[in-house]
N, C-alpha and C positions, 0 to 999 in steps of 0.2 A: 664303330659300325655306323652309326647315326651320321658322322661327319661324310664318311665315305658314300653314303647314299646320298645326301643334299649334291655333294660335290658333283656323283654321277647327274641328277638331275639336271645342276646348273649347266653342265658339259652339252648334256639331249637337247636342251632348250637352245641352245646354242645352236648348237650343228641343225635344224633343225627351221627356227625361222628366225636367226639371227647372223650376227656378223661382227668376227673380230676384225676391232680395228683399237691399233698401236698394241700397249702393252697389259694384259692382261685385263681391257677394258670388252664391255662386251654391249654391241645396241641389238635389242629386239626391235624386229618390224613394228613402228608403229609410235615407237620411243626415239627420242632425241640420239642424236650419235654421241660416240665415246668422247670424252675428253683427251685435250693434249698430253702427251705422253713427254714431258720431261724431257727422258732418256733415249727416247725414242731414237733410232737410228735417218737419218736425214739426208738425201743428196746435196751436197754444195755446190747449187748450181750444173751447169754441165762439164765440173771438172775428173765427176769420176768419183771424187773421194766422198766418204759418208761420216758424216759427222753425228755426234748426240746433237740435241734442240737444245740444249745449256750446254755451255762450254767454263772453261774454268782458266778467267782472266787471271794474270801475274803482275799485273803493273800501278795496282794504285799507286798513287803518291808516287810512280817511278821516274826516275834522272840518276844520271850518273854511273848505270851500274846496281843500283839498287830500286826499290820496293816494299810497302808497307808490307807484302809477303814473304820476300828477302830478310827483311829486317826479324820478323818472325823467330831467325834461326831454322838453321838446315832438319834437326832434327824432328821440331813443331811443323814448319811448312814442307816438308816430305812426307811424315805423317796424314798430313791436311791432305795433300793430293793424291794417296794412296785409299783414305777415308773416301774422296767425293768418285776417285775412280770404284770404285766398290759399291760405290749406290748408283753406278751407271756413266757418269761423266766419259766424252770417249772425244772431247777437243780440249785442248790446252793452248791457252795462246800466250805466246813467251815473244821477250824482244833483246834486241842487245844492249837497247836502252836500259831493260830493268834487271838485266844480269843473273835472269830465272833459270840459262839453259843447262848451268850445273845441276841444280833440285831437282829438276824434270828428268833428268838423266839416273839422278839416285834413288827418286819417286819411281821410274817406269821401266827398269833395270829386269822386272821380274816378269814382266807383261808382255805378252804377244805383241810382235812390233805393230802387227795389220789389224790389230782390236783397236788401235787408238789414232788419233790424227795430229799433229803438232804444226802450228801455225808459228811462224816468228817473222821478225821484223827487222831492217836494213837501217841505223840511223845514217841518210844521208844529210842532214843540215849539219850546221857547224856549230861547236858548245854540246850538251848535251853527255855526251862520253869522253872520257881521259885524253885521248889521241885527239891529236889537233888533225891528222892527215886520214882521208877518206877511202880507202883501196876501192878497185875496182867490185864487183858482185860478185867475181868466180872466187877470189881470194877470202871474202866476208864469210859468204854460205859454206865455204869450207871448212872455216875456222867454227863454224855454229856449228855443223855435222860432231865436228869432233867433240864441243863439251857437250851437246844433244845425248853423243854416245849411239848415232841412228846412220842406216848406211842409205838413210834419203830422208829427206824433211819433204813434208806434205803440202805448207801454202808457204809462200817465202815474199811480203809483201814490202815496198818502200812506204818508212813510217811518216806518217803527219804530213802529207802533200796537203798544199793550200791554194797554190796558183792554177789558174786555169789551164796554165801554160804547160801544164806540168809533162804530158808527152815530151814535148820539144824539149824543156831543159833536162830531161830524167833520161835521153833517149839510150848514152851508154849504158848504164845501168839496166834499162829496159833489154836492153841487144843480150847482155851479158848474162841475164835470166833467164831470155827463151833459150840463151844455149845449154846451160844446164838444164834445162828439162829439156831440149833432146836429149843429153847422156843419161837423164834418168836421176839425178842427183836432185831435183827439186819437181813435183808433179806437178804444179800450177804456178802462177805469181799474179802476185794485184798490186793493188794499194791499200794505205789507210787513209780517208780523210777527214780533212779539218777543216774546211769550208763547203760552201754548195756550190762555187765556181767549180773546185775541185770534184766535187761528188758527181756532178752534170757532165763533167770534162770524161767521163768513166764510161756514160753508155751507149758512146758512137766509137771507142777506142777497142780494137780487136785484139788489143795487145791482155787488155785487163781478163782476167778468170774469175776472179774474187775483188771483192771488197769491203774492208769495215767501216760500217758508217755509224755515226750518232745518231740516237733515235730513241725518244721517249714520248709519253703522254702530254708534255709541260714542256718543251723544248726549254729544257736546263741543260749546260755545257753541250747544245746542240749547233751545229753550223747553219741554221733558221731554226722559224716556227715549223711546227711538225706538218701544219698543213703545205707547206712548201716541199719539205722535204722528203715525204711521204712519196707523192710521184716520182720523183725522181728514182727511189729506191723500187717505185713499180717498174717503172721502163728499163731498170737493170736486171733486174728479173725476167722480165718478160727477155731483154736479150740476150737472157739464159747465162748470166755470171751467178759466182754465186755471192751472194749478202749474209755478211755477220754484223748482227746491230750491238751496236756498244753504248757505256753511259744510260743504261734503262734505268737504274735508281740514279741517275742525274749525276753521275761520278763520289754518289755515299747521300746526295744531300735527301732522297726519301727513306734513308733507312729508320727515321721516327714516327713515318705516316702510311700505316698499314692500308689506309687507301690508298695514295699514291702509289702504292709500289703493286699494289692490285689493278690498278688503273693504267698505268705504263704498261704491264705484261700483257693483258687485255688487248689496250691498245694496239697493242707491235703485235703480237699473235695475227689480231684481228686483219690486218695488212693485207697476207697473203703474201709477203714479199721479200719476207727476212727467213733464212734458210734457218737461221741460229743465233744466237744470242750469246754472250761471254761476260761474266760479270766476276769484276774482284773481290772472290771470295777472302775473308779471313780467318774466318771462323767454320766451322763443320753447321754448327746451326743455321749461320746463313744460307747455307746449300740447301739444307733441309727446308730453311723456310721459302728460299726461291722456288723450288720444285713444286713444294704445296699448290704456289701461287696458281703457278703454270697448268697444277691438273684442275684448278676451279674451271679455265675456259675452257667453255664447247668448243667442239670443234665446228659445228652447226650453225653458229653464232653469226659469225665469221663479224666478230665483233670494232669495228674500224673506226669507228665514232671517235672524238675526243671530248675526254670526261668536261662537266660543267661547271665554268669556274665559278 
């Protein structure tokens, strides 16, 4: 009875002179606003689709087909994504590079298709996967729907563009994307990139919906220093694509320094510019301790600084 009276209390004070905001955070007039919500449901940009604020990368260490969550084994890394879906997780980003789209398929078999969102990736360069020969997009996306096991994949991006040039040599590819999303077979497409030529080349291009960029505190495994590449991911925002930032613990190298990885999040949070975040989980702890990280910052903060080396 005691529990159920504070509870009603908490609910009055609420409703009353306060304001939910995210997930079951609550600011009283007068008090700092809620923290970030994790889990929280998020638009991707203006493509429609809603994504969680952490999303659940598949590609450490991936080439060839495989991935340090590959490698796992199907019934540890199917477990893992069914665990991080359960505490919220609701983007999965897979590629053909890393040969995830079976697990996600056996992971998400059970799930509402429209609870979750599935991001994958197009290896257009040469090396990289078995086939020497590159098919067209309508042919690839095809073949992803089907190990996917989904009757439409949600972001469908070309992996690791580096050249500035990239519109102009990607253009078949490009042509062969917006046609599947007129049919409906793919709701958006971008890029991922790997330089700042590339990342700059994205926010005058009408073609891009999304894209994943590198972005942390310490520009480690970044395509510049973060204060370079920072704007860049504002002016993509601002022209309403949406941004998934990648590499926030530096692709593993802060997973020793609980500032660092406190400090990244912070950072990229503080932005205002990155829709979501995707980090290769291994472990269920990891999730759990990424999440933590995420609900220290206010939201009020709007904390954009970079920490002091």
């Amino acid at each position: 009875m005691e529990m159920k009276r504070r509870e009603f209390l908490i609910r009055s004070i609420a409703g009353i002179g306060g304001l939910m905001l995210g997930r079951g955070c609550i600011s009283v007039a007068g008090q700092k606003s809620a923290n970030f919500d994790p889990y929280e449901r998020v638009s991707l940009g203006k493509t429609g689709i809603m994504v969680s604020r952490v999303g659940f990368g598949t590609g450490m260490r991936g080439g060839n087909r495989q991935s340090n969550q590959t490698r796992l084994g199907k019934e540890v890394f199917e477990g893992l994504l069914r665990a991080s879906y359960e505490r919220g997780v609701r983007l999965f980003d897979a590629a053909d590079l890393y040969g995830s789209h079976p697990y996600l398929a056996g992971a998400l078999k059970k799930m509402p298709r429209k609870d979750y969102a599935i991001v994958t990736k197009i290896w257009w360069r040469r090396g990289g996967i078995p086939e020497q020969e590159r098919p067209s997009a309508d042919i690839v996306v095809e073949r992803f729907a089907k190990e996917l096991d989904t009757d439409y994949i949600d972001l469908v991006l070309l992996h690791c563009v580096a050249s500035e040039k990239w519109p102009d040599e990607l253009g078949e590819y490009m042509n062969n994307l917006a046609e599947l999303k007129k049919k409906g077979l793919i709701r958006a497409h971008g890029v991922s990139c790997h330089s700042l030529a590339a990342l700059q080349a994205c926010v005058n291009e009408p073609w891009v919906d999304s894209v994943h960029a590198r972005i942390n505190a310490y520009g480690t495994n970044m395509d510049g220093p973060p204060e370079k590449v920072a704007p860049v991911l504002k002016a993509l925002h601002e022209a309403g694509k949406g941004v998934v930032g990648m590499k926030l613990i530096g692709e593993g190298s802060f997973r020793d320094s609980d500032e660092k990885r406190d400090e990244s999040v912070r950072y990229v949070l503080g932005l205002g510019a990155v829709d979501a975040m995707v980090v290769g989980f291994e472990k269920i702890e990891q999730v759990d301790d990424f999440a933590a990280r995420v609900r220290k910052v206010t939201v009020a903060e709007k904390p954009d600084k970079l920490p002091v080396s």
